[in-house]
C-alpha positions, 0 to 999 in steps of 0.5 A: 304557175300552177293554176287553182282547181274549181272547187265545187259543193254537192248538194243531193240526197242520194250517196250513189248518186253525189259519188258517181258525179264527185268521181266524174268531176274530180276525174283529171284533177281540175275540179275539187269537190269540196264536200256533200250535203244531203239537205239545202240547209246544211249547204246553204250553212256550209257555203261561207266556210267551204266557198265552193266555185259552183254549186249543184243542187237538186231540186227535190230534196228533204227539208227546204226544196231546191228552189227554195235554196236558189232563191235563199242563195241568190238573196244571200251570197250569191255563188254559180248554181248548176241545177240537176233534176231527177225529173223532167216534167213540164207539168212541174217548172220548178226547174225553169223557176230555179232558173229565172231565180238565178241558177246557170243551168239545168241538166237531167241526171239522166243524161250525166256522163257518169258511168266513164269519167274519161268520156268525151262526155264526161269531159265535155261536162267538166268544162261545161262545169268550170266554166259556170263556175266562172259566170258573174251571178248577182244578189237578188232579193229572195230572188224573186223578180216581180211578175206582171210588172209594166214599165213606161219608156220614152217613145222610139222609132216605130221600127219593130214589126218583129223582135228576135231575143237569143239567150244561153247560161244566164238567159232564163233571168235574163228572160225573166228580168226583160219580159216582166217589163213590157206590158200586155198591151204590147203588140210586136211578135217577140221570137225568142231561142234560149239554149237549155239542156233537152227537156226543160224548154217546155217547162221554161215557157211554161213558166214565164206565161204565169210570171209575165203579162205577155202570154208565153208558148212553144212555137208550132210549125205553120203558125201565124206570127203574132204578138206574145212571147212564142219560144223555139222548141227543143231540137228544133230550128225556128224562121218566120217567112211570109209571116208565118212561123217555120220550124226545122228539125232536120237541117244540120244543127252545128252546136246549136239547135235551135240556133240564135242565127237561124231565127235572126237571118229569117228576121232580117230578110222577112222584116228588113228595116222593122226587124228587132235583134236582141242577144242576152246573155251566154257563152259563145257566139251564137246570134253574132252574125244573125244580128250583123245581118238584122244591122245590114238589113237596117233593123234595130240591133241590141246587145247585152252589157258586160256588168249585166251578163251573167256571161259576156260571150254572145252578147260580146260578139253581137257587139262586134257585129256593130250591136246598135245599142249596148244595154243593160238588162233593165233598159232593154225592156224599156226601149223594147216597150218604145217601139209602140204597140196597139192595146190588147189582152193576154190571149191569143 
């Protein structure tokens, strides 16, 4: 059986650029690029004839901004968004919001394999291709998730002391759609490592501390733990121990770094029992065996559900680990939100 080619649309203004990355992907005959569009108009307008697999945008374009384009696709006829930026900024999150919107992933041009489509790299990138093309997306009015929104919950067990929350493609919705439903008032530290390309981590946290009540920041090494959001760095490894966050940028990263088993081992054996494990969305089985562990130590263990992920590898893993609950995204804000929690600002 002759297996069908992923077929994918180009949307970027530059012809040097959409044929460097059409010849790389085409590279080995699997990918079709079924066409080139220069504006987010004419490929939002081309998408229910070409019916593209993925589709790569950018997110400075002529006309409507790549963004914009996200959020009119995600609300309309949802297809796997790769977005390509020019520029990495975290000054400028409109790459993380394009992200939370509901595009898969982010790369910088920059670091395309284009130059040697039969590279290693290139051909990592192919497969990085196909398989988003293959990821569940869903419809999400002008996708645009409510910001500061505070969910109430039926009371939990009083067990968190600390919540680990591990991500990959998919995962800034995921984060996005979690965090938007637990209040400012809420007081257990959440740690959260979410696998993105180099340089959008910054711009990530960024983003979410403006679109959600909890204050949002990168992780400093020494720093107490305390309550808000605080996300792993680029390239680095986050831990907490004695109650104080660690950052390692040196250790061997394996395929990740910062890794979601890293961050979730250090819970289990700094929080035992008052340790939280939350693994969301991605491919892989990053943060399987860190959760095994937060169950072992008698800490409370959650899993995304398969008609909620965007892509069900780490979360399908973490349910083989013994994942105490299995949820989908909108509940697990609300059994977040029950493990209590003294009243105070967004502040730090």
């Amino acid at each position: 059986m002759i297996r069908a080619r992923t077929r994918v649309l180009i949307c970027d203004d530059s012809p040097t650029f959409a044929a460097a990355l059409t010849r790389t992907l085409e590279h080995g005959g699997e990918i079709e690029v079924v066409g080139v569009r220069m504006t987010a108009e004419a490929a939002i307008a081309d998408l229910p004839t070409l019916k593209p697999d993925l589709l790569t945008m950018d997110i400075e374009l002529p006309g409507i901004s790549g963004l914009e384009a996200v959020e009119q696709i995600m609300s309309v006829r949802p297809t796997p968004i790769l977005v390509l930026s020019s520029h990495i900024d975290p000054a400028k999150d409109t790459a993380a919001a394009a992200l939370a919107a509901g595009a898969l992933d982010a790369i910088a041009k920059g670091d395309l394999p284009l130059t040697d489509p039969e590279s290693s790299g290139a051909a990592a990138f192919r497969r990085r291709v196909t398989i988003l093309s293959g990821a569940r997306v869903i419809r999400h009015p002008r996708a645009r998730l409510p910001a500061r929104r505070v969910t109430k919950s039926a009371k939990a067990p009083q067990r968190g002391a600390v919540i680990g929350m591990c991500a990959s493609t998919g995962g800034p919705q995921a984060l996005i759609t979690v965090l938007s439903g637990i209040p400012a008032s809420f007081s257990v530290p959440i740690l959260v490592v979410q696998h993105i390309s180099a340089g959008f981590t910054e711009g990530l946290a960024h983003w979410l501390d403006g679109a959600v009540p909890l204050p949002v920041e990168l992780a400093e090494d020494g720093s107490a733990l305390a309550p808000g959001v605080t996300v792993a760095p680029d390239g680095a490894h986050l831990a907490v121990h004695d109650g104080e966050l660690r950052l390692d940028r040196v250790s061997p990263a394996g395929l990740h770094r910062p890794s979601a088993d890293v961050l979730l081992h250090s819970i289990a054996e700094s929080a035992g029992t008052a340790g939280v494990a939350v693994v969301l969305t991605g491919m892989g089985r990053d943060g399987a065996a860190g959760l095994g562990a937060v169950r072992k130590a008698g800490g409370l263990t959650i899993a995304q559900d398969e008609e909620s992920s965007a892509v069900y590898g780490m979360p399908k893993e973490a349910a083989k680990q013994g994942a105490e609950l299995i949820l989908p995204l909108e509940k697990i804000a609300a059994t977040l939100v029950g493990l209590g929690g003294e009243p105070r600002g967004k502040s730090r």
